[in-house]
C-alpha positions in Angstrom: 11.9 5.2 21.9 10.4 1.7 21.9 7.0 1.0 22.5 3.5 0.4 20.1 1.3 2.8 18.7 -2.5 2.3 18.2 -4.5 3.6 14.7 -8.1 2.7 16.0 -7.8 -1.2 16.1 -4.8 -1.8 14.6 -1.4 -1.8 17.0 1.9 -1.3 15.4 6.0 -0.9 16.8 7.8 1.5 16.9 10.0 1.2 13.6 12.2 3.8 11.6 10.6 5.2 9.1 6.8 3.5 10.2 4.5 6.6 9.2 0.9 4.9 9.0 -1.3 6.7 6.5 -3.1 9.2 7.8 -7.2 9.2 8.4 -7.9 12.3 6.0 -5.8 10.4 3.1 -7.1 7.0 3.7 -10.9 8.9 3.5 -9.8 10.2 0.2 -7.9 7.3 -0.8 -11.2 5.4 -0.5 -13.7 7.4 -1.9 -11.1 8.0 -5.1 -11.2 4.1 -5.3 -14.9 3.9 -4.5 -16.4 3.0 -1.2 -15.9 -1.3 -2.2 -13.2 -3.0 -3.3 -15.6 -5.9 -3.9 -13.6 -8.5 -5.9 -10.4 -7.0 -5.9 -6.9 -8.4 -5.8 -5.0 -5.4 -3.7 -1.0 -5.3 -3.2 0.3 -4.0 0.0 3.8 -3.5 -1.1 5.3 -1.5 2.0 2.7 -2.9 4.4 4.3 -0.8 7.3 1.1 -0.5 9.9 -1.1 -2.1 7.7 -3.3 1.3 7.6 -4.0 0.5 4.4 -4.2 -3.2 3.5 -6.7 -3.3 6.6 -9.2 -0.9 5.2 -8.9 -2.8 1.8 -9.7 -5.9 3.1 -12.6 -4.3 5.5 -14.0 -2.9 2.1 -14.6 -6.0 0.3 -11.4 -7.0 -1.4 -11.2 -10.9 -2.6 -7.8 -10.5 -1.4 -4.9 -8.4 0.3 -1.3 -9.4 0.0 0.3 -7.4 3.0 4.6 -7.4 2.2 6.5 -5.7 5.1 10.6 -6.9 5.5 10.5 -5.4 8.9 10.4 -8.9 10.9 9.1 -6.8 13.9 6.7 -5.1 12.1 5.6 -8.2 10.1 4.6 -10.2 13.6 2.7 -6.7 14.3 0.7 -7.4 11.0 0.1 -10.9 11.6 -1.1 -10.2 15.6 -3.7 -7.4 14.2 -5.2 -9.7 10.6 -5.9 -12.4 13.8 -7.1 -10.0 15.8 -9.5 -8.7 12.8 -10.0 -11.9 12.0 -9.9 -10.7 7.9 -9.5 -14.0 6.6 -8.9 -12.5 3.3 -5.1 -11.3 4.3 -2.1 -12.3 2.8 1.3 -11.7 4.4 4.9 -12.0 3.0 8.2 -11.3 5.1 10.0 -9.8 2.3 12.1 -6.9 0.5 9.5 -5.0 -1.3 11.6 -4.6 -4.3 12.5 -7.9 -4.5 8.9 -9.0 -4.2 8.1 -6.6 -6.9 10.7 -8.4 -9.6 9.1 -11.5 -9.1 5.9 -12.7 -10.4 3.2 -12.6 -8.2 0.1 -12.8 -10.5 -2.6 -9.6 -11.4 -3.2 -7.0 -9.2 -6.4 -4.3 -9.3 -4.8 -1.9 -6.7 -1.4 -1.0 -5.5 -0.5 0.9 -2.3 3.0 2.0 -2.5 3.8 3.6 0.8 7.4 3.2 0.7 9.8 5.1 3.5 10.0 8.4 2.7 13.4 8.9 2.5 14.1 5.9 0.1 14.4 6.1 -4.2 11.9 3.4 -4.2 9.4 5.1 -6.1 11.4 5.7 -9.4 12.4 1.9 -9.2 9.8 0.1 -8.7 6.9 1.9 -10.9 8.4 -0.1 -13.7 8.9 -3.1 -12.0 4.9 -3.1 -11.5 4.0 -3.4 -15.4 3.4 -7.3 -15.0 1.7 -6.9 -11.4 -0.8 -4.8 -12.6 -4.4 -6.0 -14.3 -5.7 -4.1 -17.1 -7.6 -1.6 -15.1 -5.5 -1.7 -12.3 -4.4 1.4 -10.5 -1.6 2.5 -8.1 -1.5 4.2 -5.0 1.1 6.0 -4.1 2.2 8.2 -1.3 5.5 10.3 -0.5 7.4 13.1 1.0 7.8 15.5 -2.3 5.7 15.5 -5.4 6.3 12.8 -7.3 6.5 12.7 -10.9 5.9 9.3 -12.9 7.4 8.6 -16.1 5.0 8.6 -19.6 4.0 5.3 -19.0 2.0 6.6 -16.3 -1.1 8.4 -16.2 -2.0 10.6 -13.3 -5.8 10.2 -12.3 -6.1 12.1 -8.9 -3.7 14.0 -6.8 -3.6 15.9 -3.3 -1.7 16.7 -0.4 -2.2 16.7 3.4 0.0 18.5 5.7 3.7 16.9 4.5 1.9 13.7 2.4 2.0 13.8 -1.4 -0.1 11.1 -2.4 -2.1 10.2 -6.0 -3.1 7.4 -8.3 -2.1 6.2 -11.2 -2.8 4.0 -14.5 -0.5 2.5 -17.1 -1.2 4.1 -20.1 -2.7 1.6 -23.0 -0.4 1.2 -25.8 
């Protein structure tokens, strides 16, 4: 194998399990979110291609924290947010669990992209509860439908050839 890939701008490795978000779903993804993300702190917690912390931060957001443990694939995000030259990209070399037990302040949005083949959804929905601001909402994508625990609300959900994908709230208590 070996080699890059290009999405548009953005250039990214060869990787196992590097799947970047599809155009459709990212079109959907945005308009579900609304066409700005002016102001918005967004979490990009399995950055992978950067698909989709790119497109945040070309829609307005006050910040995007990009985490991607792949050291590879992390140099790939660095080279493409210089190449944008998105000056409001963060980027973490890190375990995207681990990030996720730590605090890291208030997010509005959360991608989850996680491989597809990992349990990394069930684990680390909870782990989000103190990442998330009020009206926060999380992305999520995956292989098979996905069913979140009661704590979660399901606002919009689809499907585009083998992507299950939807958003989510914490429910109030």
């Amino acid at each position: 194998m070996g080699g890059t890939h290009r999405s548009r701008l953005i250039e990214f490795p060869d990787a196992d399990g590097l799947r970047p978000t599809p155009d459709r779903v990212r079109e959907t993804l945005f308009n579900w979110l609304g066409q700005t993300l002016y102001g918005k702190r967004c979490l990009d917690l399995f950055a992978g291609s950067g698909a989709l912390g790119f497109e945040a931060a070309s829609r307005g957001a006050e910040q995007v924290l990009m985490v991607e443990n792949n050291r590879t694939v992390y140099q790939s995000l660095q080279a493409n947010a210089q190449k944008l030259g998105l000056s409001n990209i963060a980027l973490r070399c890190e375990d995207g669990l681990k990030f996720a037990r730590q605090e890291n302040g208030l997010f509005d949005v959360v991608f989850l992209d996680p491989p597809f083949k990992s349990d990394f959804l069930p684990r680390i929905l909870p782990l989000l509860e103190n990442s998330l601001a009020p009206d926060g909402v999380v992305y999520l994508e995956s292989g098979i439908p996905f069913e979140p625990d009661s704590a979660w609300r399901e606002l919009k959900r689809a499907k585009a050839g083998a992507v299950h994908y939807q958003l989510l709230e914490r429910k109030q208590t």
